[in-house]
N, C-alpha and C positions, 0 to 999 in steps of 0.2 A: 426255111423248111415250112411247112403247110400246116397249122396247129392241126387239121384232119390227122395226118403221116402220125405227129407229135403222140395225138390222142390213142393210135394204134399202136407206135411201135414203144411207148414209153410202159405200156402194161405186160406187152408179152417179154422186156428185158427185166422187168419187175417180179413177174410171175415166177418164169425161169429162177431169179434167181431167189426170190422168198420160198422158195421151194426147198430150197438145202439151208435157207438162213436166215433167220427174222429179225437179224442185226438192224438195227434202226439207224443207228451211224451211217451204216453202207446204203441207205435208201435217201436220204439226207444226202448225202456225199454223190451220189448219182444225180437227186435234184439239183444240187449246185452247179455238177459237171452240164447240166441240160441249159446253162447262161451263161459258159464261159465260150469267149470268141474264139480262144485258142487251145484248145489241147496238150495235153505235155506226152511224153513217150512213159512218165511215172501213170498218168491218166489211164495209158493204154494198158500199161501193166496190170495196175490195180484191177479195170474190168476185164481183163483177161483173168486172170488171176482167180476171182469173183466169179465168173463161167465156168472154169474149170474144176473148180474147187467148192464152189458156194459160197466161199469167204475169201477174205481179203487183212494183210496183216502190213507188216513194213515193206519198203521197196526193196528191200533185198530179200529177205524172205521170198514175198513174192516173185523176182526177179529168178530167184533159186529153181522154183518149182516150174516156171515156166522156161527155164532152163532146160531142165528135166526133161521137161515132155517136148521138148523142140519146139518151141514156139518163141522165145527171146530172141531179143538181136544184141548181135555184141558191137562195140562201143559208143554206144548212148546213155546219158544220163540221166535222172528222173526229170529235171527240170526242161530240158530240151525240147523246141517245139515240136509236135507230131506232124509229118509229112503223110499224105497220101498213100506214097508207096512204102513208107513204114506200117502205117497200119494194112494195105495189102500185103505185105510180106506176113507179118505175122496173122492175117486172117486166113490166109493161103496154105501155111505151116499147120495152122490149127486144124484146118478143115481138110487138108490133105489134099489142095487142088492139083489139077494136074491138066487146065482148059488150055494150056498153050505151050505149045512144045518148047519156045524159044523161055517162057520160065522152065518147064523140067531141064533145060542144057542148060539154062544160066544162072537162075533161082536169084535174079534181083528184084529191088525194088518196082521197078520200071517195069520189068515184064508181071510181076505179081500184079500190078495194079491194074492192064490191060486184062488179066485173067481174072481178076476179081469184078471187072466191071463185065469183061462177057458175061460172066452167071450171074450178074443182077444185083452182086452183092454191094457195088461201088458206082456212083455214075462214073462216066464214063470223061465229062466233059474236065478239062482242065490239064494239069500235069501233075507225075508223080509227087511233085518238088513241091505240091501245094500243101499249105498249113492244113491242118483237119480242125475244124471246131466244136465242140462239146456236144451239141446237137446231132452231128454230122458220125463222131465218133459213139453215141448211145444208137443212132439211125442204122447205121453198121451192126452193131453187135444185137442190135431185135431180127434184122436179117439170118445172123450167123442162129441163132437162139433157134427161130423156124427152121434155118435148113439141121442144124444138129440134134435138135428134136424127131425130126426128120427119119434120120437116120437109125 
């Protein structure tokens, strides 16, 4: 990723979310997430989580409330690597997309990720099945943060 992108989209996921929480842990806990190679599906939670909420507490807790609001996926663990079209599914869920018909009949991973990269949210290049990296998954949620501000 382009320290430019880094410098843009690390303030508006920062803003967003010091805005409901001045936790200093969770900004700390985001700079760590910004130099891991791999992301975990606990990673995505937490900054979902952290979006929705403003804050962020244990993996089930969190895993709870994003339960709630239909944005979890069931049977993953916190440690598990994050795929592509895991974190398309759950950005798609959150955002309420609805750019590709074959997700509204099918609502997988595979077609969420095709729709998340139509609207700009996700490149496009690779496969659903690919690892997300910490960069990759903070890069994701400054997009979500603009279009949900957005809205």
């Amino acid at each position: 990723m382009k320290l430019k992108q880094l410098f843009i989209l690390l303030p508006v996921l920062f803003f967003s979310i010091s805005a409901y929480s001045q936790d200093v842990n969770q900004l700390e806990w985001l700079s760590d997430l910004d130099s891991k190679s791999r992301a975990t599906y606990g990673d995505a939670v937490k900054i979902f989580a952290m979006q929705t909420s403003g804050r962020s507490s244990s993996f089930r807790t969190d895993s709870s409330l994003l339960e709630k609001s239909g944005i979890a996926l069931d049977g993953y663990s916190e440690s598990e690597e994050l795929s592509k079209g895991m974190l398309a599914k759950m950005t798609a869920r959150y955002l309420d997309l609805g750019g590709s018909i074959m997700y509204m009949i099918f609502g997988t991973e595979r077609y969420a990720f095709r729709a998340c990269a139509s609207y700009g949210l996700m490149r496009g290049d690779g496969s659903e099945n690919d690892v997300v990296s910490g960069p990759e998954l903070v890069e994701v949620l400054g997009r979500v943060s603009e279009i949900k501000g957005g809205r």
